[in-house]
TITOR-388426 format. One record per residue (C-alpha): x, y, z; residue in three letters. Coordinates in steps of 0.2 Angstrom, whole numbers, plus 5000, padded with zeros to 4 digits. Layout:
XYZala
...
***
This chain:
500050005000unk
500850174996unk
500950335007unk
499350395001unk
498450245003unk
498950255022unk
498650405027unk
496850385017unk
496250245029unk
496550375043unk
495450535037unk
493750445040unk
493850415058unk
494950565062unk
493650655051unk
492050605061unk
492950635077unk
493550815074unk
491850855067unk
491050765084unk
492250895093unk
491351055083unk
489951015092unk
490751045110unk
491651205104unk
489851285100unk
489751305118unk
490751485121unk
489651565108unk
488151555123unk
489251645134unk
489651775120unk
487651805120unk
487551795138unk
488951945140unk
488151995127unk
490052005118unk
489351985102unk
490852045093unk
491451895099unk
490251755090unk
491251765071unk
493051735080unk
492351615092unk
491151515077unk
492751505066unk
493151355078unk
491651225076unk
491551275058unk
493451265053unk
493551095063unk
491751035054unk
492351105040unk
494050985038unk
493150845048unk
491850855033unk
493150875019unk
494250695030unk
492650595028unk
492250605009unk
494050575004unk
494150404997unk
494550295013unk
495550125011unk
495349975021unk
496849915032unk
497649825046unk
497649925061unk
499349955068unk
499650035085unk
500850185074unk
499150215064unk
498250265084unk
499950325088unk
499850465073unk
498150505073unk
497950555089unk
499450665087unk
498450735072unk
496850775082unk
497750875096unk
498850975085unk
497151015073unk
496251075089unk
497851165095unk
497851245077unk
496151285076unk
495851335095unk
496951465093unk
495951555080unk
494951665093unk
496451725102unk
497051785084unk
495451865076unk
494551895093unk
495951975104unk
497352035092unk
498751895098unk
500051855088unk
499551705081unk
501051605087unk
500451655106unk
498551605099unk
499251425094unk
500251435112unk
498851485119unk
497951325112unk
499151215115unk
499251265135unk
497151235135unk
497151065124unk
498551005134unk
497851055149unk
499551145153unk
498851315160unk
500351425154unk
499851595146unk
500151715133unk
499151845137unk
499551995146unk
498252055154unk
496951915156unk
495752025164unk
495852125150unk
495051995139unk
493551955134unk
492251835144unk
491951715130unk
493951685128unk
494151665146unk
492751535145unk
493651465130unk
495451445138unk
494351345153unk
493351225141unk
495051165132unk
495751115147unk
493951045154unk
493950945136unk
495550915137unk
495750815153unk
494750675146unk
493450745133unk
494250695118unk
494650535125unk
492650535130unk
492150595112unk
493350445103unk
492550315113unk
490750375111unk
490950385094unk
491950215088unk
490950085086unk
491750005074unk
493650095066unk
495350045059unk
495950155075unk
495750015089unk
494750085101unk
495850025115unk
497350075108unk
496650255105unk
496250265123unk
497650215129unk
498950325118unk
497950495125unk
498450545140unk
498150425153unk
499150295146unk
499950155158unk
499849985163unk
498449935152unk
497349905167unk
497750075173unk
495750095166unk
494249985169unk
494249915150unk
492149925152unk
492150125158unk
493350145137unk
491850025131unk
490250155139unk
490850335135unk
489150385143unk
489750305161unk
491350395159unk
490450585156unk
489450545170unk
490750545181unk
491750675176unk
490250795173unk
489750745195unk
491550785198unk
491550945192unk
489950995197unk
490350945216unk
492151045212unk
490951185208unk
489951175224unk
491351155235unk
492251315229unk
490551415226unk
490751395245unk
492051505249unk
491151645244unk
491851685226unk
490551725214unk
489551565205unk
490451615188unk
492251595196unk
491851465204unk
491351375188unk
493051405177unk
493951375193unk
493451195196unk
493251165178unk
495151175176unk
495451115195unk
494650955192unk
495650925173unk
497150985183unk
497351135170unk
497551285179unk
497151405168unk
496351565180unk
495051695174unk
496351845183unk
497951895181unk
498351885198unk
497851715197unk
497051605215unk
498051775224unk
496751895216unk
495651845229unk
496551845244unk
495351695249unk
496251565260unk
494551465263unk
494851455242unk
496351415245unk
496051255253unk
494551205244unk
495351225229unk
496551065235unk
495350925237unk
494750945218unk
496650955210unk
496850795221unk
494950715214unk
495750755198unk
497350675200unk
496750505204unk
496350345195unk
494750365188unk
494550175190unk
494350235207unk
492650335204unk
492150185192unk
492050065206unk
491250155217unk
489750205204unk
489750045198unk
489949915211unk
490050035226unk
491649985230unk
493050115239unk
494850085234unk
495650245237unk
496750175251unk
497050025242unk
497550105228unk
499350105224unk
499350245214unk
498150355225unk
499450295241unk
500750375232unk
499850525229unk
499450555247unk
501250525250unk
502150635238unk
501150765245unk
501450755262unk
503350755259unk
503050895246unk
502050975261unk
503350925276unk
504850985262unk
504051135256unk
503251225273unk
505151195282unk
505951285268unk
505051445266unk
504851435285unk
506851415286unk
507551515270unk
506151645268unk
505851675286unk
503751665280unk
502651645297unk
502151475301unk
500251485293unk
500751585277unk
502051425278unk
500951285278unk
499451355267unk
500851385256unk
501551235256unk
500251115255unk
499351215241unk
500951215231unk
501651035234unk
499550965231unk
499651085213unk
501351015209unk
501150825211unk
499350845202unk
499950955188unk
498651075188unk
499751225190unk
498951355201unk
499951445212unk
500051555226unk
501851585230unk
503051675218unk
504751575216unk
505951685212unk
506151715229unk
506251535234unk
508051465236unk
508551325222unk
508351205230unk
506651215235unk
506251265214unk
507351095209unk
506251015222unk
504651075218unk
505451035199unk
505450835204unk
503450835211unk
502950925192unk
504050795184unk
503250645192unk
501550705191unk
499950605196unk
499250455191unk
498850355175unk
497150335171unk
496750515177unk
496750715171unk
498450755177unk
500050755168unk
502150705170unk
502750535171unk
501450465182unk
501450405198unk
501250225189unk
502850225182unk
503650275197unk
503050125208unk
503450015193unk
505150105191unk
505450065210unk
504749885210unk
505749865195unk
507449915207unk
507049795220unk
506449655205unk
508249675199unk
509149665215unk
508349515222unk
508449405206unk
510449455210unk
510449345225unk
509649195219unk
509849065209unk
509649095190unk
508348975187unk
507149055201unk
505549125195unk
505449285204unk
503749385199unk
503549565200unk
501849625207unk
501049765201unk
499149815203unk
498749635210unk
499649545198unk
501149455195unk
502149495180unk
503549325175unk
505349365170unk
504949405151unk
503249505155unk
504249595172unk
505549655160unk
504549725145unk
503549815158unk
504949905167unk
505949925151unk
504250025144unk
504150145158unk
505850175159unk
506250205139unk
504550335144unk
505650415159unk
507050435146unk
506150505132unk
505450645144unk
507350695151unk
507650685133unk
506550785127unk
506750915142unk
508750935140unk
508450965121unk
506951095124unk
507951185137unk
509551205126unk
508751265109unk
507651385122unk
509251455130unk
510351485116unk
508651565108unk
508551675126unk
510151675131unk
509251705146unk
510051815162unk
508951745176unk
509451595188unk
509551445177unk
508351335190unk
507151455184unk
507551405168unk
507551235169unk
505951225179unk
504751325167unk
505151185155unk
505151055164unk
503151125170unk
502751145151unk
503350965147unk
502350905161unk
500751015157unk
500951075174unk
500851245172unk
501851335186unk
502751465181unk
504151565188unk
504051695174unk
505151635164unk
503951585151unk
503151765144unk
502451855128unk
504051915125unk
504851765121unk
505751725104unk
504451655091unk
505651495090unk
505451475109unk
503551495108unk
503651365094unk
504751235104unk
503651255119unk
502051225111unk
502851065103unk
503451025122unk
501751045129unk
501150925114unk
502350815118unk
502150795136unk
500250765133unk
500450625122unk
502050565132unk
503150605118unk
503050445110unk
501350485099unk
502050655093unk
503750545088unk
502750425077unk
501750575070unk
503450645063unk
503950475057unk
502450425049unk
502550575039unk
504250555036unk
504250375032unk
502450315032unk
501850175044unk
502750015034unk
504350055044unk
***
């Protein structure tokens, strides 16, 4: 079959699923007529009609029939979140006058649920773009995944496989295989999540439409913020804290919310994953509160609500924050660096390398060093999630999540490089170095670093970063080679 002929057995499904997409986007053009913003609806409908539009034009190309091949859901998914990065950045442009390139940014930070910004003065814009920046992000934690699997019933693009290449890729348990075959099931629960996140932070007193954008990025651990001043605008400690519990809702397995809807059955302390969580963000907590207590000299309250809203917004990777670190010491960045990096959890919202491949990483360790004090004809397993993995199964398994760990170092040390020689930046290189590793790891935090006034080439190797940290590099790596070399390699 020749390159055509592959990429053709492609556009149908991709087609179907972008034009499914149009539909959601419609939505910002009710809060344009609400605000009554109405020169707002032609910038804002250029979204659902350019995305119907090519998803139309996909569809009546002639498809062919083929095998499917896991590079084939590799590429198209890539395909799908750089056409709605492409596309979603079309308001910014024709709506608010951005640059296109911090338009596409812009995007990219929303799709990728990322929560980094280009814009200024984000007061200063428009209700119905603020509105958009919080439905990519509420779409992007797992609406396009939800869209895929309501509308697959039949496709080249193995369902499964689609699923599992998006975000919340693991161990392929990592989901309840029945909540990918009932899309239904799986809106349901992220539509009570975000309503109860709604509820709980209407409570603290801000008004009903703050509350609304802040829990719909809290809970797909964005962080996008509808002020410039972002949570700090409202000098709201109660906010503060309720804000916590829906990052963390959003960081968890959502096998976890499946078993209790379905079977009533609580896991959440049984939960490897979920244990870990809890964990990393008591150290975070412990590490973080000593340090501004001890370097910063802040009072011990400011200290703690500090530290635990940053350590629980860092593990989750849903990127708000409340303390500015440039005035934090190295150490404290490189270790808020390494909670961003890690992440929270497969089968969930959030971003990094997941606490997943952390436990496997670490089991893997112990795997290794107890299989060198025994015999070599001992069948040691490795347990994960339950199960027991047997020496050729154990060692594909840790080999996968590592060759994941090392593609993201990768990716990060190359990013950082062509971003510094671009800058040739004069601020502390932690700060540097931490702003891309929260753009890799659609976290979010920022420590200024990353600005409108940025080098268009650094703008453009971010947006790729935040692309490739959402897909977990491996996606956008096939994207490039299937169109490079096809999908017969």
């Amino acid at each position: 079959m020749n390159r055509l002929d592959q990429y053709l057995a492609l556009t149908t499904e991709i087609g179907r699923i972008l034009r499914y997409i149009s539909f959601g986007t419609c939505i910002p053009l009710l809060v344009a007529l609400i605000f009554r913003e109405f020169d707002m609806l032609l910038p804002m409908a250029s979204v659902p009609v350019v995305l119907f539009c090519i998803g139309t034009i996909f569809i009546h190309l002639p498809s062919k029939e083929r095998e499917s091949r896991l590079s084939m859901s590799l590429f198209s998914v890539a395909a799908i979140w750089l056409i709605c990065a492409l596309v979603g950045a079309l308001p910014f442009y024709f709506g608010a006058g951005m640059p296109y390139i911090d338009g596409l940014f812009e995007a990219m930070s929303g799709w990728t649920d990322t929560g980094m910004t280009m814009a200024r003065d984000v007061d200063a814009l428009p209700q119905t773009l603020i509105f958009w920046r919080t439905l990519m992000e509420w779409f992007g934690g797992i609406g396009i995944v939800a869209f895929t699997v309501a509308l697959l019933n039949r496709s080249s693009v193995s369902r499964l496989r689609l699923y599992n290449t998006e975000r919340m890729e693991g161990p392929r348990d990592a989901f309840m295989p029945s909540v990918v075959e009932q899309g239904a099931q799986m809106w349901l629960i992220y539509l009570s999540l975000t309503l109860g996140g709604v509820v709980l932070i209407f409570c603290s007193g801000v008004p009903l439409w703050d509350a609304l954008n802040i829990a719909m990025t809290a809970i797909s651990t964005g962080g996008f913020t509808i002020h410039s001043g972002g949570i700090p605008f409202y000098d709201n400690r109660l906010l503060e804290l309720l804000i916590i519990p829906v990052m963390i809702a959003g960081a968890l397995p959502f096998k976890i919310y499946y078993l209790m809807y379905r079977k009533r059955e609580c896991r959440l302390f049984r939960d490897e994953q979920a244990i870990l969580l809890f964990l990393l963000i008591f150290l975070g907590f412990v590490v973080i509160t000593m340090d501004l207590i001890v370097f910063n000299g802040m009072d011990r309250w400011s200290a703690i609500i500090h530290g635990l809203f940053m350590a629980s917004a860092a593990i989750t990777s849903t990127g708000f924050q409340t303390a500015n670190l440039t005035v934090w010491e190295p150490v404290s960045v490189l270790f808020l660096a390494a909670l961003v990096f890690i992440g929270g959890s497969s089968g969930s919202t959030s971003g990094g390398v997941k606490l997943s491949r952390v436990i496997i990483g670490l089991k893997g360790i112990k795997y290794w060093f107890r299989r060198s004090f025994v015999s070599p004809k001992a069948m040691i397993p490795l347990r994960y999630n339950g199960k027991n993995f047997q020496r050729a199964d154990a060692e594909f398994l840790v080999a996968r999540n590592m060759l994941t760990f090392i593609l993201f170092l990768l990716a990060i040390l190359f990013a950082l490089l062509l971003i510094m020689h671009f800058e040739q930046p004069d601020v502390d290189t932690t700060l540097v170095i931490f702003d891309v590793v929260s753009a890799t790891c659609n976290n979010g935090i920022t420590t200024g670093f990353i600005n409108p006034d940025l080098t268009v080439w650094s703008k453009l190797v971010l947006v790729i970063q935040m692309w490739l940290g959402r897909l977990e590099v491996m996606a956008v790596l096939v994207f490039f080679i299937g169109l490079i070399r096809g999908f017969e390699w």
